[in-house]
Legacy VTK file of the C-alpha trace (Angstrom):
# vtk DataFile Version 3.0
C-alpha trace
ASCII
DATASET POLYDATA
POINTS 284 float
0.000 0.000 0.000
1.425 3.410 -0.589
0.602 7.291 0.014
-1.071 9.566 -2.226
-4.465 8.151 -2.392
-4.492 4.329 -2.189
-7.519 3.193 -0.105
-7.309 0.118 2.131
-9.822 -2.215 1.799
-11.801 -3.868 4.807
-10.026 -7.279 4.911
-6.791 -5.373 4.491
-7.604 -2.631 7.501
-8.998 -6.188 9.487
-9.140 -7.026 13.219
-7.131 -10.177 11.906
-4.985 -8.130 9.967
-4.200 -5.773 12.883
-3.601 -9.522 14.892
-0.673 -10.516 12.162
1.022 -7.164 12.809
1.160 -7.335 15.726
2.890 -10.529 15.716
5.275 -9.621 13.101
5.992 -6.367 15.182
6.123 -7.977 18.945
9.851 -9.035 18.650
11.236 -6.004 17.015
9.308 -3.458 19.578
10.140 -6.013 22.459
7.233 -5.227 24.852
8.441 -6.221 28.292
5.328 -5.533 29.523
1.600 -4.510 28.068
1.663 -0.958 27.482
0.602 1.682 30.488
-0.749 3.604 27.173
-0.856 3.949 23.456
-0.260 7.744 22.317
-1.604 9.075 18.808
0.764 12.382 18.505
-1.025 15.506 15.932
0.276 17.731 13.834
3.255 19.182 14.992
2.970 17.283 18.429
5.411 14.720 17.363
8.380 16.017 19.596
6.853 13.951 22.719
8.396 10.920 20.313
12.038 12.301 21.273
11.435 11.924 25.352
10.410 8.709 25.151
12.816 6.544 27.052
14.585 3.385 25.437
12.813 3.985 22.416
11.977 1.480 19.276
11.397 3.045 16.252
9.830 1.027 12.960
8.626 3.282 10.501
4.835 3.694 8.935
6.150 1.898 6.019
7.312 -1.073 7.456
4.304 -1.767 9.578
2.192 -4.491 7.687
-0.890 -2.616 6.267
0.283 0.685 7.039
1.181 3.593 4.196
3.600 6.209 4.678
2.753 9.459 6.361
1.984 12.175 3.936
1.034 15.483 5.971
3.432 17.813 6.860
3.979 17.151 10.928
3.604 13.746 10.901
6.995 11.715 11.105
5.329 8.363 10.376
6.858 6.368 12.842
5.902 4.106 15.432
7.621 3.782 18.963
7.711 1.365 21.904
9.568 2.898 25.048
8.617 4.147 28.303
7.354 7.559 29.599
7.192 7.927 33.141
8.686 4.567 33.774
5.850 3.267 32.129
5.565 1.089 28.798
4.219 2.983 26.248
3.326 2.809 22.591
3.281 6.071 20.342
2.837 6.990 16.741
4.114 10.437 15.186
1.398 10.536 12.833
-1.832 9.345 11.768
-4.105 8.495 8.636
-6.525 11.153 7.320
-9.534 10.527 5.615
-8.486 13.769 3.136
-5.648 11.968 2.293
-7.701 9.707 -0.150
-8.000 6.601 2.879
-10.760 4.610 3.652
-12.278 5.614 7.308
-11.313 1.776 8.135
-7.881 2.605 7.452
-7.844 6.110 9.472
-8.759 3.314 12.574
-7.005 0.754 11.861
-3.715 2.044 13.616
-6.075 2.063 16.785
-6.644 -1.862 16.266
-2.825 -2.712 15.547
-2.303 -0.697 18.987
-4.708 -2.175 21.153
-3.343 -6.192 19.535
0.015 -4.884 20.682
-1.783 -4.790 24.116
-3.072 -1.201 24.577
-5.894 -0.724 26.589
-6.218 3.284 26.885
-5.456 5.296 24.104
-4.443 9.093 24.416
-5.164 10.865 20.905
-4.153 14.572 20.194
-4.572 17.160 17.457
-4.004 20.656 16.291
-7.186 22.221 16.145
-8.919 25.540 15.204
-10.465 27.241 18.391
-14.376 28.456 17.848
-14.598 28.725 21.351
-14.423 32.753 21.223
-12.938 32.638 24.809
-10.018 30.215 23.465
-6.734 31.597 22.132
-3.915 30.217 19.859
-1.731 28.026 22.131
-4.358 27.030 24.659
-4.333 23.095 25.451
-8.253 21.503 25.283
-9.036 18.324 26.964
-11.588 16.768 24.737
-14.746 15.976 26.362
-16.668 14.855 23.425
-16.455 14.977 20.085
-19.084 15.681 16.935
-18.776 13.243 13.504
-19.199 15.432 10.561
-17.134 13.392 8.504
-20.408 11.607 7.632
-18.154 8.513 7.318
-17.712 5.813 10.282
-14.833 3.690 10.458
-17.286 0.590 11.653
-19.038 0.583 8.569
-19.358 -2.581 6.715
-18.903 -5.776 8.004
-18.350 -6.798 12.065
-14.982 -7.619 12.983
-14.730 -10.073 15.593
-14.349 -8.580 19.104
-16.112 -5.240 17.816
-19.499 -4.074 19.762
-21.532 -3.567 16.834
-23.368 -0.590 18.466
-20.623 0.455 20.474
-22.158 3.282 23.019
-20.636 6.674 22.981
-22.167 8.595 25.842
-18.819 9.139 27.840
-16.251 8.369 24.251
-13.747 10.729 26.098
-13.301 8.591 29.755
-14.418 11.203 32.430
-11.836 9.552 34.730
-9.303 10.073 32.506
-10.068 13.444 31.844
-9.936 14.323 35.604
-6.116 12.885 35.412
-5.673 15.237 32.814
-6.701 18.249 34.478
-5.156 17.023 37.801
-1.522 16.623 35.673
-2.015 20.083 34.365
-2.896 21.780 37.897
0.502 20.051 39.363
2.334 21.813 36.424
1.112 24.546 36.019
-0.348 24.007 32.781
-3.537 25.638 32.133
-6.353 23.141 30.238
-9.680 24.109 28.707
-12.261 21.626 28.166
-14.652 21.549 25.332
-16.314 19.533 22.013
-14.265 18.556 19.187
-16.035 18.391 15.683
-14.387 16.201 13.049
-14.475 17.638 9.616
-13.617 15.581 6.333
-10.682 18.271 4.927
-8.687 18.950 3.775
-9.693 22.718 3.019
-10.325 24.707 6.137
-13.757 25.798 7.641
-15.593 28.557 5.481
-16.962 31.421 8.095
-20.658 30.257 7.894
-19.497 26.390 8.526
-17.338 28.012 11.408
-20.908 30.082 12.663
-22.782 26.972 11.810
-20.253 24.767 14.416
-20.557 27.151 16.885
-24.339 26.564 16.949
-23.854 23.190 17.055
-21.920 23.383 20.309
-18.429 22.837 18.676
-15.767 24.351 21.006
-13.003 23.420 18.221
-12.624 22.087 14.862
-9.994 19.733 13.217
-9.419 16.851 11.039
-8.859 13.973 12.576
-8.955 12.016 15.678
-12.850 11.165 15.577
-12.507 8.145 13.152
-9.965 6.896 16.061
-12.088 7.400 19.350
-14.923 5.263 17.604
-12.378 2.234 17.001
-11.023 2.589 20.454
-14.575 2.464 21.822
-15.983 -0.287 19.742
-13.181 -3.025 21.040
-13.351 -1.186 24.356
-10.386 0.803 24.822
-10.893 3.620 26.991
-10.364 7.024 25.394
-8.398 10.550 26.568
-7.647 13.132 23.858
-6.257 17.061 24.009
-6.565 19.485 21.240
-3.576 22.074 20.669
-5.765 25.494 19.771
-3.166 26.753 16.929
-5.394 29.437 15.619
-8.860 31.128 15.547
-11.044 29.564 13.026
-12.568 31.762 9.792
-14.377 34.368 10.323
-13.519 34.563 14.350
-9.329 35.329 13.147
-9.343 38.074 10.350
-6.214 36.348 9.590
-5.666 33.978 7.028
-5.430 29.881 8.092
-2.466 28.313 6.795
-0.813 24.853 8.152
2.434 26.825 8.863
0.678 28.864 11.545
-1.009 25.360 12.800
3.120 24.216 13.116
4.695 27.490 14.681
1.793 27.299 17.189
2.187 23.935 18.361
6.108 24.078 18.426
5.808 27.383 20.857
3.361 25.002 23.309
5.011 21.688 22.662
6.970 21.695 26.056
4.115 22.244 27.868
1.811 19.800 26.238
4.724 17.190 26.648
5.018 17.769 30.327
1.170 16.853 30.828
1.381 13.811 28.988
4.504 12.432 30.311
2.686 13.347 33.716
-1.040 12.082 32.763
0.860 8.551 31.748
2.821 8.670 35.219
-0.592 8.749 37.242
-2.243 6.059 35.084
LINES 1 285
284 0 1 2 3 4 5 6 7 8 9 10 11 12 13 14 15 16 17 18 19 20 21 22 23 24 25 26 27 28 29 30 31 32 33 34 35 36 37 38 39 40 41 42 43 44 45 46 47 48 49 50 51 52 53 54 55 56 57 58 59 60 61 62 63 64 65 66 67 68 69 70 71 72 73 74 75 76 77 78 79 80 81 82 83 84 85 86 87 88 89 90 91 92 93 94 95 96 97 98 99 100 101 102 103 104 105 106 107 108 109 110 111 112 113 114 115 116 117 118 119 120 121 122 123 124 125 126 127 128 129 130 131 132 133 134 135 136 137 138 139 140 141 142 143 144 145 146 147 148 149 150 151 152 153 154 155 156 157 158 159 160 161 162 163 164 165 166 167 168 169 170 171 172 173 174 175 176 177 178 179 180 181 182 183 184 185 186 187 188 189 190 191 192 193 194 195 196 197 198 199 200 201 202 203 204 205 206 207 208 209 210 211 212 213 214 215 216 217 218 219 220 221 222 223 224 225 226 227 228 229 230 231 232 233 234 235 236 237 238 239 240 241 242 243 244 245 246 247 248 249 250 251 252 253 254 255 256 257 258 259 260 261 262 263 264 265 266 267 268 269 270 271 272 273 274 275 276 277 278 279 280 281 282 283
């Protein structure tokens, strides 16, 4: 499979397929122990990847059923190591469903993650803020999250293990969210909470979709991330995420959106958004 628009199909983007790489990873990622966490890093949120501790790198392309990363940001790389002292599992990057992939392909990293023996996933993103009390640089715990993809990464057949209507009343764990904000007071890191609404991409938000989001109760507004959250839920993997704010969406900014903006934003918080999860994956 390679970038630039090749779409995985179901059986390749499989629970069992997800199973075999596993097992063709398990030696080369030597897992002394089931992973304390897996970590999904966002745009420009990749640096997190350099503090992690005896670290195993195999990159997107040699993962079976994996492309390469495409989006500026994203390393494409996945890590074992430890944060914290604690086993953890990390990818610097992700699969977008802009880029041309199927939405069982966008999830599919979740499934390979949770066969590798991940049972809470932590996903982050840059994001644009339509919260109108948000600014650029302000960290968002997600506490729920709005599919306007119109795609779900479940669709089709059911893979064995899946709940088939897996409930998403609490898809961003309210415990784990409390560890969140309880890392971030110890730090000193201020954290906003809000809704996260998933939009296809890969062009940014006109101002009426940005006034229309607002309505809707969308706090911020990204690309990603959503198409994850439902896999992690539907083989029952419980969920954190945090959204980097790197700008004010249309028509709340006067200023033009560009991804370079979304990159020098999340380079001038990435200390600080490192900190909390090195500290959220120390209290797990």
């Amino acid at each position: 499979m390679t970038a630039g628009g090749d779409r995985a199909t179901p059986a390749i983007a499989s629970a069992a397929a997800a199973s075999r790489a596993a097992e063709q990873l398990g030696d080369r990622l030597a897992l002394g122990a089931a992973p304390a966490c897996a970590i999904i890093l966002g745009s420009g949120l990749g640096g997190l990847a350099d503090r992690i501790e005896k670290a195993r790198r195999i990159p997107f392309r040699d993962v079976p059923g994996f492309p390469q990363a495409t989006v500026h940001g994203h390393a494409g790389v996945l890590i074992a190591g430890e944060l914290a002292g604690r086993a953890v599992l990390a990818m610097a990057g992700r699969f977008h469903l802009y880029e041309g992939h199927a939405p069982r392909l966008a999830g599919y990293p979740v499934r390979v993650l949770h066969a590798l023996g991940a049972r809470t996933l932590f996903v982050s993103n840059a994001a644009g803020g339509i919260n109108r009390n948000f600014a650029a640089g302000d960290l968002m715990v997600i506490a729920d999250h709005i599919n306007l993809m119109f795609r779900n990464p479940l669709e089709g057949m059911l893979e064995p293990g899946d709940i088939r209507f897996p409930d998403m009343s609490d898809p961003y764990d309210r415990a784990l969210r409390a560890k969140l904000h309880e890392a971030g007071k110890a730090l000193g890191v201020p954290l906003r909470d809000g809704v996260y609404a998933g939009l296809l991409g890969p062009s940014y938000e006109t101002p009426a979709e940005v006034r229309m989001l607002e309505r809707l109760g969308a706090d911020a507004v990204g690309m990603s991330t959503v198409p994850e959250t439902i896999v992690a839920r539907a083989i029952g993997m419980r969920v954190a995420g945090v959204s980097c704010i790197t700008n004010l969406a249309c028509g709340i900014s006067t200023t033009p959106l560009s991804h370079d903006e979304v990159l020098e934003t999340t380079t001038r918080v990435a200390r600080d958004f490192e900190n909390l999860v090195i500290a959220f994956v120390g209290a797990l």
